[in-house]
C-alpha positions as CSV (number, residue, x, y, z in Angstrom):
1,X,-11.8,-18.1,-10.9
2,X,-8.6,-17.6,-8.8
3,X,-8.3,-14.3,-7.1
4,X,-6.3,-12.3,-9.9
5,X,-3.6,-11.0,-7.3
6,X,-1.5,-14.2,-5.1
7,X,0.5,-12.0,-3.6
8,X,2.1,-8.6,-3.5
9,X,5.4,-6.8,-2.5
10,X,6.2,-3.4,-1.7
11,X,9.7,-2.7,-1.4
12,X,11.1,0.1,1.2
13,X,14.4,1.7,2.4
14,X,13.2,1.7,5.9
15,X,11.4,-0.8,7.3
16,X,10.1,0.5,9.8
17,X,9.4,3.6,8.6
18,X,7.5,1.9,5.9
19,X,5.5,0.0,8.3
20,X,4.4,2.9,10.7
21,X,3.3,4.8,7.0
22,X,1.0,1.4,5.9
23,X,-0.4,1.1,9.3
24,X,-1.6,4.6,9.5
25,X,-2.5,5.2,6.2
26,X,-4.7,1.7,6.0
27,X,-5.7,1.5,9.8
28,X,-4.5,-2.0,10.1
29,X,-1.5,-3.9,11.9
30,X,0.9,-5.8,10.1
31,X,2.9,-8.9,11.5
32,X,6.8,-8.5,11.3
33,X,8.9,-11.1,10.8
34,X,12.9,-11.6,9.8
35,X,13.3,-14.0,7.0
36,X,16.6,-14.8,7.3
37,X,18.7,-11.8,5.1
38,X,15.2,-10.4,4.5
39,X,12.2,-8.8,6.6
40,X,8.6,-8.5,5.7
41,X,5.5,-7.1,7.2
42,X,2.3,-9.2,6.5
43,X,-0.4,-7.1,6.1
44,X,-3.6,-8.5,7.6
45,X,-5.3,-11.7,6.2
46,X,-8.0,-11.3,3.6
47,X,-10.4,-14.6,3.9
48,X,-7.6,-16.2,5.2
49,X,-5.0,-15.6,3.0
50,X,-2.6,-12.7,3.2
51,X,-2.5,-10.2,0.4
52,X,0.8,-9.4,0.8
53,X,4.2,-7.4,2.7
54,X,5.9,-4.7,3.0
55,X,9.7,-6.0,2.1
56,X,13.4,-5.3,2.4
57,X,15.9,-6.9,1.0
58,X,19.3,-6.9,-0.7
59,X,18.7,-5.0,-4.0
60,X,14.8,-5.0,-3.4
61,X,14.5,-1.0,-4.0
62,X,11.3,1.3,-4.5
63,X,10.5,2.5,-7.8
64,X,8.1,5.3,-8.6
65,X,7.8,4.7,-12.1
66,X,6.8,0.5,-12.2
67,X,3.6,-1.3,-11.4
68,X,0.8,0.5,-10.1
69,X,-0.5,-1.8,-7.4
70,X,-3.9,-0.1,-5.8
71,X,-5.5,-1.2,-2.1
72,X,-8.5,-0.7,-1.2
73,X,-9.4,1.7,2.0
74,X,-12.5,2.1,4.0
75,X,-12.0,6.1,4.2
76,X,-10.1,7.8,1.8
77,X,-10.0,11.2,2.8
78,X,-8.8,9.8,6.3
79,X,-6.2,7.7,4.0
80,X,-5.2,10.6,2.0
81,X,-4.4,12.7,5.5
82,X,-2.3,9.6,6.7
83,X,0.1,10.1,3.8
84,X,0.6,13.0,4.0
85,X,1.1,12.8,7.8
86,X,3.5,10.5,7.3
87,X,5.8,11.7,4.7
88,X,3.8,10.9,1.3
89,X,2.3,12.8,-1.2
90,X,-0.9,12.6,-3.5
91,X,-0.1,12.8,-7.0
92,X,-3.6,12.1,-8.1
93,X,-5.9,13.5,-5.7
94,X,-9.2,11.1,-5.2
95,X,-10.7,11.0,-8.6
96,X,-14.4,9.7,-9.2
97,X,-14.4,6.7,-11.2
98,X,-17.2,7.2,-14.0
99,X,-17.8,4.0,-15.9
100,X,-20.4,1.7,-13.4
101,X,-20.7,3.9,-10.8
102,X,-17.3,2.1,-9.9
103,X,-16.2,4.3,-6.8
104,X,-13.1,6.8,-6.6
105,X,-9.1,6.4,-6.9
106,X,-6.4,7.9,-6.1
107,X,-2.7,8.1,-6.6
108,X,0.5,8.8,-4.3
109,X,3.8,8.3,-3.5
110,X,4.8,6.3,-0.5
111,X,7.4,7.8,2.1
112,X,9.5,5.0,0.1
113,X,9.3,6.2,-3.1
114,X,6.9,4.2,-4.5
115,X,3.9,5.0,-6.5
116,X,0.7,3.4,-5.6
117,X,-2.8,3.8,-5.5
118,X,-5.9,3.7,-3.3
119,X,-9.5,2.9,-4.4
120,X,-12.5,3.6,-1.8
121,X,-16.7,2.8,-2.8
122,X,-17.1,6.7,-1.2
């Protein structure tokens, strides 16, 4: 089977804002690039295929109340400081996930606005 997820978006207000906050908060870098009325941020390749961007565009606006996209982090109480360092906020704080032993989640906001979450083994 396919991975379930080809490719994701996370719109922002200020693109660079937005990706200084993903950096931090995930430890990685993300390649910018202008696509023609629209920039992106790639984050890092995943077996050779990149997950997905931050994005603005035209009309592309955050939206705390849609989709609930979660990405995986190595250290999620180092992840949790990062948002809040950089202007997010937990709305679910790291929550162990019962059924299978499955690992923890949590939720927050984004300094965009949007609502996400984060999912961690410890």
């Amino acid at each position: 089977m396919k991975r379930l997820v080809a490719f994701f978006e996370i719109p922002c207000v200020d693109f660079e804002r937005a990706v200084d906050f993903y950096g931090a908060v995930l430890g990685v870098e993300l390649t910018v690039m202008d696509c023609e009325s629209e920039k992106m941020a790639f984050f890092p390749d995943e077996e050779g295929v990149c997950p997905g961007a931050i994005s603005w565009a035209e009309g592309f606006k955050p939206c705390p109340g849609g989709t609930l996209l979660s990405l995986n982090c190595d250290d999620m109480q180092s992840a949790i400081s990062k948002i809040e360092e950089k202007g997010g906020k937990i709305i679910i704080e790291k929550t162990k996930i019962e059924a299978d032993n499955r690992g923890y989640f949590c939720v927050f906001q984004d300094c965009e606005g949007n609502r996400l979450g984060l999912y961690s083994d410890n």
